[in-house]
N, C-alpha and C positions, 0 to 999 in steps of 0.2 A: 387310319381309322380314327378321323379325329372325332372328338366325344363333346359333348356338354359337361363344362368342366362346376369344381366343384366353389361354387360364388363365394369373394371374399366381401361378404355385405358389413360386415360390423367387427370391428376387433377384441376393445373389450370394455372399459371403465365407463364409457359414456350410456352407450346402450342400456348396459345393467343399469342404471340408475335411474330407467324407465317408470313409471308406476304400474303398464299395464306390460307382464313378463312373458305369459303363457299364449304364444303365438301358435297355438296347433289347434285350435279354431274355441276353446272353451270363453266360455265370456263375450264373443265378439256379436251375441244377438243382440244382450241387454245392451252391450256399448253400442252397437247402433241404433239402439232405439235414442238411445238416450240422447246423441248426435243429431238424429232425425226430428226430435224436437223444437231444433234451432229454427228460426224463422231467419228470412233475412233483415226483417227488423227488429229483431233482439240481436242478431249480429251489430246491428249499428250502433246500439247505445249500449254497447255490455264494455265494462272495463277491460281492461290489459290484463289483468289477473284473471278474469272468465274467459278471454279470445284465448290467452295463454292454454289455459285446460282443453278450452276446444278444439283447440288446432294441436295437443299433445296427443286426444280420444282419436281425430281423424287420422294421425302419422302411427298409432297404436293401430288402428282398421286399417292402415295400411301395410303396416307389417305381417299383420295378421293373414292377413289376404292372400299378400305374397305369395303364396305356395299353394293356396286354397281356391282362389279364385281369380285372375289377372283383371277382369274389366273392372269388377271392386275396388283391387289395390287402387288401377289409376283413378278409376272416381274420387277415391279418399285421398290419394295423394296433390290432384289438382285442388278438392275442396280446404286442402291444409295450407295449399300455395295463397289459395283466396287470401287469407286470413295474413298469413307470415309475409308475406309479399308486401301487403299492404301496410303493414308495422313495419317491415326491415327486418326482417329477422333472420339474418342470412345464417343462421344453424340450421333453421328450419327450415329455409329454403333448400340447399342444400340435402337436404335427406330427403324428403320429399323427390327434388329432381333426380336425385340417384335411385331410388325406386322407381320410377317412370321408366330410367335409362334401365335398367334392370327387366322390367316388363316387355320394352323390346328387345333385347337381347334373349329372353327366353321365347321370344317368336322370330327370332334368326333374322329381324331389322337389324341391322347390326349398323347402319350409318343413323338412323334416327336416335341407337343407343348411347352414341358415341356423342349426338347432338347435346343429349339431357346429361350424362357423363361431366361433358367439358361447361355447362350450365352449371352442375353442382361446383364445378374446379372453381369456377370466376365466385362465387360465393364464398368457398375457401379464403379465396385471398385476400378477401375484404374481412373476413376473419379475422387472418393474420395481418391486413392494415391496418387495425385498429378500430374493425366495428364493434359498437357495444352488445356486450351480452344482454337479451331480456332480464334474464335470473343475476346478473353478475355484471353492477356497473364498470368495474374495471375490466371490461372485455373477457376476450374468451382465451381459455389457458392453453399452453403449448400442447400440450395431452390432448385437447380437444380436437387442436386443430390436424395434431398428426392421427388421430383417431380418423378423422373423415379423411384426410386424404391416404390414409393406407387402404382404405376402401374402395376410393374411387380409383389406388393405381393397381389393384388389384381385379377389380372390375372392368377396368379398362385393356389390360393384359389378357384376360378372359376372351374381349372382345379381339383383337390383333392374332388373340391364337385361333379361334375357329374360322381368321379371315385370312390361315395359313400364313401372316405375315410372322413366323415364328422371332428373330429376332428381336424386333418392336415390343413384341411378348415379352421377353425376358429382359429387357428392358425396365419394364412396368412392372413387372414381380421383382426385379432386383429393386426399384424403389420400393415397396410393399414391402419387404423382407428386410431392409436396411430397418424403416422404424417397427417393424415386429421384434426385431432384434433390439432396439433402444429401448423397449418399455419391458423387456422378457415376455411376450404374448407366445404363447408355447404352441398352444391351441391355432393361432392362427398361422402359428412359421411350420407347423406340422401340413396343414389345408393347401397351403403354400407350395411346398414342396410334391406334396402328395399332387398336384395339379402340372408341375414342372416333369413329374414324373411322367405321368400320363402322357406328356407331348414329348416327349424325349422316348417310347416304346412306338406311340404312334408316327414318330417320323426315321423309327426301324434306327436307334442308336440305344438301347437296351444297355449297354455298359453306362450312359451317360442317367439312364432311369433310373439303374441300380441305384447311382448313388444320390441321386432326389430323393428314392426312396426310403433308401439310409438317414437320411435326415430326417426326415419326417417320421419316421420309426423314435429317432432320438429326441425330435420336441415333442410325439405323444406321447410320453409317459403319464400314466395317472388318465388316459383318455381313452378306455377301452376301444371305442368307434372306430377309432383314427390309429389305433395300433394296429387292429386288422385291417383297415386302408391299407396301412403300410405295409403290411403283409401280405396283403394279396394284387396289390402292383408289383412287389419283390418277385413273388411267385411269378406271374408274369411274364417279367424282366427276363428271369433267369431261365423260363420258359422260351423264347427268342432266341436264347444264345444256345439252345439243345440242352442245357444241364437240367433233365428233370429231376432228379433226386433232388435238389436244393429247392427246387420251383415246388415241388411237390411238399417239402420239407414244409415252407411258407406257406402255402395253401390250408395244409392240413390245420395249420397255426390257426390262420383264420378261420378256417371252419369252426374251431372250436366257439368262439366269439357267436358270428352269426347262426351258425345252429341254434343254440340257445336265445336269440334275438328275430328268428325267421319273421316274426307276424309284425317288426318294429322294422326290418330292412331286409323286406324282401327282394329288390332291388339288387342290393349288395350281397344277398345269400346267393340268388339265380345266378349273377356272374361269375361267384367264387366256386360254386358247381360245374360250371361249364369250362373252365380253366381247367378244375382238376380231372373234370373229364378229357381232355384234352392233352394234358399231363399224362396220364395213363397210358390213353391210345398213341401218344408218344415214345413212353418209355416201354412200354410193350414191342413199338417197329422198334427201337434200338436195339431190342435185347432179340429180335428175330433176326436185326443186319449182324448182331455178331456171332450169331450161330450160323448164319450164313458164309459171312469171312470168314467162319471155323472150319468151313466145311471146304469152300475154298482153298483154304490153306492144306488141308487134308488133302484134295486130289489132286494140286500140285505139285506136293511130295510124290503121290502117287504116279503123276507123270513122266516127274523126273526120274524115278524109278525104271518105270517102263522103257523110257527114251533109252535108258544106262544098259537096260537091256538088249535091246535094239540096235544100239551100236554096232554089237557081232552080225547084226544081217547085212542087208542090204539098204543102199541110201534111198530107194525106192521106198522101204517099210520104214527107216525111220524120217521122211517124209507125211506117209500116212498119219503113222501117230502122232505125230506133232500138230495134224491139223485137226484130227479128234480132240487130242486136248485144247485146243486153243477157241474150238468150236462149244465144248464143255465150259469153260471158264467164260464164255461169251453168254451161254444159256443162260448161268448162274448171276451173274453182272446186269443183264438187261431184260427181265423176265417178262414186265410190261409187255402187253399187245394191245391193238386197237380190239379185240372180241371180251378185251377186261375191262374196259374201260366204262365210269361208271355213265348213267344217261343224264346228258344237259340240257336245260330250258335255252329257249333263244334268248331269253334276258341276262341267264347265267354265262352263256358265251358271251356276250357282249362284254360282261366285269369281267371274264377273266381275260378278254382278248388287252381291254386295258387295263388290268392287274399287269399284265406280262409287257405294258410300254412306260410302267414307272406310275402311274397314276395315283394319287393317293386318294381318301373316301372323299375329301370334299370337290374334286378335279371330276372325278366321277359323279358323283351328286350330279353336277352343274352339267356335265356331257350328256346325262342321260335324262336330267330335268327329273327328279327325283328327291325324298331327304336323305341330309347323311346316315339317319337313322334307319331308312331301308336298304340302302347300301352295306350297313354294319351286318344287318343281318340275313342278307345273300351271301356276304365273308363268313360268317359263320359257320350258314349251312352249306357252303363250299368244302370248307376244312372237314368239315363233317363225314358229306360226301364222298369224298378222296381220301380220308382216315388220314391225315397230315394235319402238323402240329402249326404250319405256319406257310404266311404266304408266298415263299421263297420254296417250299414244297411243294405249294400247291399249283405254281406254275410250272416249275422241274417235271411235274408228275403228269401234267394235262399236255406237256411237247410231250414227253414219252407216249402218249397212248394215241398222240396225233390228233388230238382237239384244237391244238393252236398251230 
């Protein structure tokens, strides 16, 4: 069930020290009017200290954007290239092409992203060979430069994970993570982890998520956001592996966080509800299968009893009873029939016929010509369906009743 993971765009020192901060759309009319002013021949005779501001307003419209509007960002981002491109301004080049590559990657281009990606990387290097800084004739500081490339190897691991190349992935987060750990970036080795997690539950190794998640619990501190993150990936985790009480444990954690945040992340509230829904109607069957195996246990005794009694007759009657109980304990064991079985769409037999050959959301995606995003949410209302906590259930459960 792979996801759209959570983007490592910016780590920390550089960005902050933007002039324009507030990226969740306020300011960004006036700033483009103000942009919109520019002629292209006031661009021609304006100094290095006015193109400097212009091309910092456009790469601000372009962060801004980011989330708000994608054909925006790239228009402000290529209008920012105009500009830094034509100076040499490979900081500025650089962040600009990493929001391009960004833009595709959020419309699942994912070879055009990797295009603009490795665009920004060559930029990088000339960083670190020695180009000059606009702001700073003695070049650009080791902080900056590992600033933009924890970015782009974070970004780029992003990409390599929803292109199922998992390895490559962590790969590219193992570089991200080495300098998130050089600078103490808390915030960003939490986002980190919290995304390693994500792909270590989705590729069904839950003991390997627990402890991504673990970490990322451990650099959010001080991060309310990112501690329920980590809490409701744990929850999860621990939900895969059958232990709801623990899953549930973490759930509830989180809940507390986004309840109080619903109208800021609703998003992340809907999913920590459907978990702990999920959680429930889990720990609910458990606590039915052990009063079952109680019960089990009970008419076995009782058989054995009987059998003890039987003995004294004939081996004729204790033949009988032995097929009675064995007929009894069969009931009990495989209760499932095809007249229980819940009703399937032909689209939902299809995902589970390839749920049941290994398939993972994005294998599926591509077999059906679909998003992984309407794939996620056929699994869902699968599990749903079948009152099963997980996909290894929900296949178990659909042979028993003869769908597969």
């Amino acid at each position: 069930m792979r996801r759209f993971i959570t983007c490592l765009l910016a780590a920390t020192a550089c960005l902050l020290s933007h002039s324009y901060n507030d990226y969740r759309g306020h300011n960004l009319d006036s700033l483009e009017r103000e942009v919109g002013r520019w002629t292209p021949q006031d661009i021609d005779v304006a100094s290095d200290g006015q193109l400097l501001a212009l091309n910092r307003a456009c790469r601000d419209l372009m962060l801004g954007y980011s989330q708000l509007n994608g054909d925006k960002c790239l228009f402000y981002a290529r209008k920012a290239l105009e500009i830094s491109r034509r100076k040499g301004w490979v900081y500025a080049d650089s962040d600009a092409y990493r929001y391009i590559g960004q833009q595709f990657y959020g419309r699942e281009q994912f070879d055009s992203a990797l295009v603009y990606y490795r665009k920004s990387m060559e930029c990088v290097e000339q960083m670190a060979g020695g180009a000059v800084s606009v702001t700073n004739p003695e070049g650009y500081s080791e902080k900056e430069i590992d600033d933009q490339l924890s970015a782009l190897y974070g970004s780029i691991g992003n990409v390599y994970n929803l292109m199922d190349s998992i390895p490559q992935a962590m790969d590219w987060y193992g570089k991200a993570g080495a300098i998130f750990e050089k600078y103490g970036w808390r915030e960003s080795s939490s986002v980190l982890y919290y995304n390693i997690g994500e792909t270590w539950v989705d590729e069904g190794n839950p003991r390997k998520a627990i402890q991504a998640y673990g970490k990322a619990l451990q650099y959010a501190r001080g991060d309310s956001l990112m501690v329920a993150n980590a809490q409701k990936g744990l929850g999860r985790a621990y939900m895969e592996l059958g232990k709801t009480g623990k899953a549930l444990h973490f759930l509830h954690e989180a809940d507390r966080y986004y309840s109080a945040h619903d109208k800021e992340e609703p998003v992340f509230t809907k999913e920590n509800y459907e978990y702990m829904s999920a959680a429930l109607i889990a720990q609910r069957k458990q606590i039915l299968l052990m009063a079952g195996e109680t019960v089990l246990i009970l008419l076995m005794l009782l058989g054995i009893l009987l059998l003890r009694k039987k003995l004294r007759r004939s081996r004729i009657e204790q033949t009988e009873v032995s097929e009675v109980l064995e007929e009894t304990i069969r009931e009990i064991r495989h209760p499932a029939s095809a007249e229980d079985a819940p009703q399937v769409s032909a689209r939902e037999k299809e995902i589970l016929d390839l749920l049941a050959k290994g398939y993972t959301t994005p294998q599926i995606a591509g077999a059906l010509v679909l998003s992984p995003e309407t794939i996620k949410w056929y699994r869902k209302k699968l599990l749903v369906k079948f009152d099963v906590a997980n996909t290894a259930e929900l296949v178990n459960l659909a042979r028993e009743y003869g769908i597969l």
